[in-house]
Kinemage of the C-alpha trace (Angstrom):
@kinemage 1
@onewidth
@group {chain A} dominant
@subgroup {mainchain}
@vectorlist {calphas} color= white
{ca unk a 1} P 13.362 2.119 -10.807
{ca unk a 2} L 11.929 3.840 -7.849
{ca unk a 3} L 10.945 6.633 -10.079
{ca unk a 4} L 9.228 5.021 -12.377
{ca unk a 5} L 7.425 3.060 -10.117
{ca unk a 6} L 6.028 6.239 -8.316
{ca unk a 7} L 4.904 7.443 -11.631
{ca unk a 8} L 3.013 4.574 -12.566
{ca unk a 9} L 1.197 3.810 -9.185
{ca unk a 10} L 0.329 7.519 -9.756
{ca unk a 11} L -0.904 6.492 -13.376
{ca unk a 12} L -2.886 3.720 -11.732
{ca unk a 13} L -4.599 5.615 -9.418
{ca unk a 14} L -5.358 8.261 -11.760
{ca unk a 15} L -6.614 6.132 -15.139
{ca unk a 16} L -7.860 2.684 -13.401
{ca unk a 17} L -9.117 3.995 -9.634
{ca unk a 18} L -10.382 6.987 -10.202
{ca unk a 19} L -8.088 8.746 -7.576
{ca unk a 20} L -8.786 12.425 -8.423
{ca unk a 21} L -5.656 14.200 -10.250
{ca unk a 22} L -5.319 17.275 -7.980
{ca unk a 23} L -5.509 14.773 -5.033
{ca unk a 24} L -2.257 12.687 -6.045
{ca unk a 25} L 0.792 14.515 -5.007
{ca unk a 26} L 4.365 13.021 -5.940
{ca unk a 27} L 7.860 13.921 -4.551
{ca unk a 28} L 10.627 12.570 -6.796
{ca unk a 29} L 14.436 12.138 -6.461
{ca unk a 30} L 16.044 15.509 -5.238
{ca unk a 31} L 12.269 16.402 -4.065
{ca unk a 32} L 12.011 13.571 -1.648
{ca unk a 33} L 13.640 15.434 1.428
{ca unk a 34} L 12.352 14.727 4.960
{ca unk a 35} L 11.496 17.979 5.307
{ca unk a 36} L 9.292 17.837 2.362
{ca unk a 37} L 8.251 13.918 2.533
{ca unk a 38} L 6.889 14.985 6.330
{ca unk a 39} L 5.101 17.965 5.469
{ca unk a 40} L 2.998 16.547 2.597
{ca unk a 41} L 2.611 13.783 4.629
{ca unk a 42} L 0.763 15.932 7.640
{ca unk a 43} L -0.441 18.146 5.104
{ca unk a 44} L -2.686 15.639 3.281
{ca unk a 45} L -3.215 13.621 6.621
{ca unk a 46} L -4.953 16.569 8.953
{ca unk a 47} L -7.105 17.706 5.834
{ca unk a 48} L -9.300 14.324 4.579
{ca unk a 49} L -12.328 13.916 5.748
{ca unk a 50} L -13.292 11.572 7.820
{ca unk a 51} L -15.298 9.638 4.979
{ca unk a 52} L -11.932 9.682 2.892
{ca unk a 53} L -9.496 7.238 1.709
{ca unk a 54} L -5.483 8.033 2.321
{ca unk a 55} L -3.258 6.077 0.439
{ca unk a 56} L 0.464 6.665 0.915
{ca unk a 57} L 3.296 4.681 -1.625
{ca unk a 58} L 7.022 5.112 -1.150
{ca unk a 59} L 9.771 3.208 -2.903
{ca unk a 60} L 13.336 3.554 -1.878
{ca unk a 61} L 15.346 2.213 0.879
{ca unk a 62} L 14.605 0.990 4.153
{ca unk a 63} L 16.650 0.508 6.955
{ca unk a 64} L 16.596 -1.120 10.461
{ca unk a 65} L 18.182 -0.461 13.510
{ca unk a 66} L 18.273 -2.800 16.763
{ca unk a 67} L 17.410 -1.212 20.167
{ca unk a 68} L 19.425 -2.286 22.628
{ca unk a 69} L 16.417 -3.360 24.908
{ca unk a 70} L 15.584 -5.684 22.300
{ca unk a 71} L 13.585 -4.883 19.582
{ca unk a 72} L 13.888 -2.978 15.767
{ca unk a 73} L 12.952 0.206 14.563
{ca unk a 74} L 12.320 0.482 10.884
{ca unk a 75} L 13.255 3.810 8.659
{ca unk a 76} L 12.402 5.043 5.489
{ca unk a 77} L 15.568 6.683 3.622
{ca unk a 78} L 15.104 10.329 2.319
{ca unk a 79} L 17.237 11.617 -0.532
{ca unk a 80} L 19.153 13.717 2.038
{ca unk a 81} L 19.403 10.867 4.917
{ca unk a 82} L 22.364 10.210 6.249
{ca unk a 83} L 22.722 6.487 7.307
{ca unk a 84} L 25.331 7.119 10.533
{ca unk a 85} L 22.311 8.947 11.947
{ca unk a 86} L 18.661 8.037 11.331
{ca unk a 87} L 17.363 8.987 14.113
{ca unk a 88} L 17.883 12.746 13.411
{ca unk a 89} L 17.372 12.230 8.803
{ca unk a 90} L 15.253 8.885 8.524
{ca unk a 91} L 11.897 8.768 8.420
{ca unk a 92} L 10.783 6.954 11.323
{ca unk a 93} L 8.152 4.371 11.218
{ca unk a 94} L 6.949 5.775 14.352
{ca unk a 95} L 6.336 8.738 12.275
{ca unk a 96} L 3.897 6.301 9.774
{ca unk a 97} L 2.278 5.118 12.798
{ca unk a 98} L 1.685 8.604 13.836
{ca unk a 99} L 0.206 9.292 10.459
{ca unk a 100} L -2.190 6.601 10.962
{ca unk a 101} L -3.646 7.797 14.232
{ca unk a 102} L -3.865 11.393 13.553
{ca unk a 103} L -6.138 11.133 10.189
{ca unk a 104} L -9.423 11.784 10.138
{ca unk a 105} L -9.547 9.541 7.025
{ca unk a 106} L -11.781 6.675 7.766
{ca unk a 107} L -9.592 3.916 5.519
{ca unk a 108} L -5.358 4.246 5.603
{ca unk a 109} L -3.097 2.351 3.454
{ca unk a 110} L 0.525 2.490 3.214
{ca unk a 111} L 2.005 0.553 0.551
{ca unk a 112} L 5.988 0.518 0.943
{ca unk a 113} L 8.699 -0.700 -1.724
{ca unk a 114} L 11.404 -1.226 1.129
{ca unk a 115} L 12.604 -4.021 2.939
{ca unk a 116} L 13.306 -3.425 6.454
{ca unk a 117} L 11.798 -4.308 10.335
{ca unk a 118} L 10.095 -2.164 12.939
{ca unk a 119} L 7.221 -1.573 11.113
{ca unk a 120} L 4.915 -1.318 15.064
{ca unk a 121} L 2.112 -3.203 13.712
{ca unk a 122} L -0.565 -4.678 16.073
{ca unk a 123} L -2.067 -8.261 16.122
{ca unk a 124} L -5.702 -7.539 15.146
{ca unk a 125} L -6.992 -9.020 12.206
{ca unk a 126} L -9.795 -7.844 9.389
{ca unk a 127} L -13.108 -9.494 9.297
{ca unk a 128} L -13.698 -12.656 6.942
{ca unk a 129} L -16.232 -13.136 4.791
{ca unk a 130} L -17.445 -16.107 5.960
{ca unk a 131} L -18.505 -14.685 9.125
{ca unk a 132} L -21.135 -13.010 6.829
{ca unk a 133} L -24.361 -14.733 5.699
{ca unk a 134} L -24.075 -12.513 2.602
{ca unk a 135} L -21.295 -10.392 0.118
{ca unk a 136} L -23.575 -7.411 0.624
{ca unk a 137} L -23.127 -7.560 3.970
{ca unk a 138} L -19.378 -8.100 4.268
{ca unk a 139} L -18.718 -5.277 2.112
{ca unk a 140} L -21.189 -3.146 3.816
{ca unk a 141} L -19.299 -4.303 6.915
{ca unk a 142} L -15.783 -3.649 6.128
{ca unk a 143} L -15.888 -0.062 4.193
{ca unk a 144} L -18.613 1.175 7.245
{ca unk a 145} L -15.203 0.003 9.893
{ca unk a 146} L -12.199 1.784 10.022
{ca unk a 147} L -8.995 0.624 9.034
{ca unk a 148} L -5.419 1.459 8.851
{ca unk a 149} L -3.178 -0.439 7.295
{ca unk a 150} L 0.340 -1.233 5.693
{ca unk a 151} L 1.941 -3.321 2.818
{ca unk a 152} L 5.682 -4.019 2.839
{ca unk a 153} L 7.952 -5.425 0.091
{ca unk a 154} L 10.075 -7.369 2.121
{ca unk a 155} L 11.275 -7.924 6.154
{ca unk a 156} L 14.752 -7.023 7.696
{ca unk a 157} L 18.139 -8.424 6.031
{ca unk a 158} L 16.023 -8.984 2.763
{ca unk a 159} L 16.917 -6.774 -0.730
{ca unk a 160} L 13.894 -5.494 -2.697
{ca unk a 161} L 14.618 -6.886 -6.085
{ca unk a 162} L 14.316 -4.979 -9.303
{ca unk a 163} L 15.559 -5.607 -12.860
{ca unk a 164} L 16.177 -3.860 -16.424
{ca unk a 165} L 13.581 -6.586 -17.505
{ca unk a 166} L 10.991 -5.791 -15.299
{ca unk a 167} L 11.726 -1.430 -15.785
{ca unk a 168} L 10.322 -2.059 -11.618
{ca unk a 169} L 10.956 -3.486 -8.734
{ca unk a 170} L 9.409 -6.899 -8.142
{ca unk a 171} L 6.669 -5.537 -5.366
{ca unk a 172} L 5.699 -2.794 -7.935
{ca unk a 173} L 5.312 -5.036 -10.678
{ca unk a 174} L 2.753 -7.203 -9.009
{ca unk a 175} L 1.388 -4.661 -7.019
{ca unk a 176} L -0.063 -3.165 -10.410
{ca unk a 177} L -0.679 -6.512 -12.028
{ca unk a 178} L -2.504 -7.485 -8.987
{ca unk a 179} L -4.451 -4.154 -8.959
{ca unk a 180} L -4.681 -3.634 -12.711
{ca unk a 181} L -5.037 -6.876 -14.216
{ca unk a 182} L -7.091 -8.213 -11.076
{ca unk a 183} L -4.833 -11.051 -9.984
{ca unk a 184} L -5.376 -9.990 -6.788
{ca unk a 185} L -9.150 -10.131 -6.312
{ca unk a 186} L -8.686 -14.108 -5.314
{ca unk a 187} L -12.596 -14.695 -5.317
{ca unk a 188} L -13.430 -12.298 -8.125
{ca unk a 189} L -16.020 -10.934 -6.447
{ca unk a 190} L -15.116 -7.333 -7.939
{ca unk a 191} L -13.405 -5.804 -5.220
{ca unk a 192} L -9.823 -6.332 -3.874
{ca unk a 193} L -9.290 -5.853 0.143
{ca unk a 194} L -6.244 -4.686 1.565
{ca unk a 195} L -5.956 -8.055 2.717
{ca unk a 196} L -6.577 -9.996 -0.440
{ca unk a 197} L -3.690 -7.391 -2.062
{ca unk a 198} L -1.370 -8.341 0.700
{ca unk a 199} L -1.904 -12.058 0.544
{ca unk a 200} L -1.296 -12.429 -3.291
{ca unk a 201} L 2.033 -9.485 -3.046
{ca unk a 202} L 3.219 -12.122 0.194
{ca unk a 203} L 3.030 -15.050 -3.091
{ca unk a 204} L 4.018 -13.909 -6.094
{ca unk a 205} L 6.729 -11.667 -4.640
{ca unk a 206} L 8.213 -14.025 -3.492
{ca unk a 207} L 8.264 -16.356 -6.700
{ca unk a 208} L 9.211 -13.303 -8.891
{ca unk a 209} L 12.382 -12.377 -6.860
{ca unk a 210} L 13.486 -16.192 -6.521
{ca unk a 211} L 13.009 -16.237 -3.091
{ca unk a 212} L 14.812 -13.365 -2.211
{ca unk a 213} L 12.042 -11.824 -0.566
{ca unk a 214} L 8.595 -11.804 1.462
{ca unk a 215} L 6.395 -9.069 1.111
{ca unk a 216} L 5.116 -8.454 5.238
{ca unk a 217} L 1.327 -6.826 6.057
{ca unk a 218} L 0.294 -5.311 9.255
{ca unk a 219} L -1.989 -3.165 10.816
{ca unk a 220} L -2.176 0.099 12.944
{ca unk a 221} L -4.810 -0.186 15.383
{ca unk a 222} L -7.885 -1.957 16.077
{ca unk a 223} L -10.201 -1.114 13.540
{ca unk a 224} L -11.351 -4.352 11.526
{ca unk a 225} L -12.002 -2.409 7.968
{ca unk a 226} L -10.208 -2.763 5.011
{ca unk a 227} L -9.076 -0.570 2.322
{ca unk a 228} L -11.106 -1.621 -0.745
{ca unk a 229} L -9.858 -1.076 -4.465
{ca unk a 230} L -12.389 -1.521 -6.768
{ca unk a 231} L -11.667 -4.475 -9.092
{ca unk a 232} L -11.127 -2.702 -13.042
{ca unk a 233} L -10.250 -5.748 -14.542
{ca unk a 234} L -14.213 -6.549 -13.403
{ca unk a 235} L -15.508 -3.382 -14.195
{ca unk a 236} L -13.490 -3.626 -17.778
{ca unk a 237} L -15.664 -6.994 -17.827
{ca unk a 238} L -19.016 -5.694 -17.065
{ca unk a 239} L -18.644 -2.848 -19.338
{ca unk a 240} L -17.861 -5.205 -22.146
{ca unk a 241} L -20.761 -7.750 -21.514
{ca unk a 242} L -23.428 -4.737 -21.053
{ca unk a 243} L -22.049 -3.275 -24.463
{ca unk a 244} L -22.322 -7.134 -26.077
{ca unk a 245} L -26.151 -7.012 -24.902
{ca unk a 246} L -26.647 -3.637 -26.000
{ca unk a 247} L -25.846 -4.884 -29.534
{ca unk a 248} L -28.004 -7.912 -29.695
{ca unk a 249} L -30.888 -5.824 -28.262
């Protein structure tokens, strides 16, 4: 269900986000070369701004391999990968990382349907809102930082679950009813951090697929941002009490 799971995080960013249509590109099945996944990749990467958002989604296969120094090295799995030689037809997460440092974009998120290890995160964490005296100034805080950051459905020797049931995978499923419906906002303050998404994916992934697997988030850097989403469940919610008061008025 890979495809269909591309299409509708498209659909989401489009209809509930307000992600711009021209700014969404997709690469599907036979499109979903290397070749092709790195140049859009580098493409979209070198020309945000430095006040934009990038937001990168893949679902497919991941693979890990061990070093022999000790270690893992996680891979994506192109259409035309071949598996006896990643090194020369994966896509390496070295490359993600790289993806990460060149952007200008001020906020990075990568959001990958794969399990697999290697994925050269760093240690730092985001701020908390309790170190704030005030929501205004959290939020003020953490989209003014920058922030790179990345979302995995599940950690080495794990197997990213999807059923006929579901027409997904079990990380797509509640990544969009955690986004969508706004499961994932756990204080409801409106908003949903990067954070917050990864937190509730690392819970209810893990009860959907029986235990089968762990969604695993990480970040590239130092900055202490977060990638915000915009809560439409909320919105949906304001909208529909200012439209109640409208018609008592």
């Amino acid at each position: 269900y890979a495809v269909e799971d591309a299409k509708n995080i498209a659909r989401m960013l489009e209809t509930k986000l307000g992600f711009e249509k021209e700014n969404i590109h997709i690469l599907l099945n036979e499109e979903a070369t290397l070749s092709n996944i790195k140049n859009i990749l580098f493409e979209v990467a070198l020309n945000v701004d430095e006040n934009d958002r990038l937001l990168v989604f893949y679902a497919g296969h991941g693979q890990t391999l061990t070093l022999r120094k000790g270690g893992e090295l996680g891979y994506l799995v192109p259409v035309d990968a071949n598996l006896d030689n990643l090194y020369a037809t994966g896509l390496s997460m070295k490359t993600i990382k790289e993806i990460s440092d060149i952007t200008p974009a001020k906020h990075t998120l990568f959001m990958v349907d794969a399990c697999y290890g290697g994925v050269m995160t760093v240690g730092t964490r985001g701020l908390k809102k309790n170190e704030f005296s005030d929501e205004e100034k959290y939020l003020k805080k953490i989209t003014s930082e920058p922030a790179s950051q990345i979302i995995t459905a599940g950690g080495k020797g794990e197997k990213a679950q999807e059923r006929a049931e579901w027409g997904s995978s079990a990380f797509t499923k509640e990544l969009l009813s955690g986004i969508e419906d706004g499961f994932a906002d756990a204080d409801y303050d409106g908003y949903i951090t990067a954070d917050e998404l990864g937190s509730f994916l690392s819970k209810r992934v893990f009860i959907t697929s029986e235990e089968n697997q762990t969604p695993v988030s990480g970040r590239y850097g130092s900055g202490e941002g977060e990638f915000v989403f915009i809560n439409p469940a909320y919105v949906e919610e304001m909208a529909k009490e200012e439209e109640e008061l409208n018609e008592e008025e």
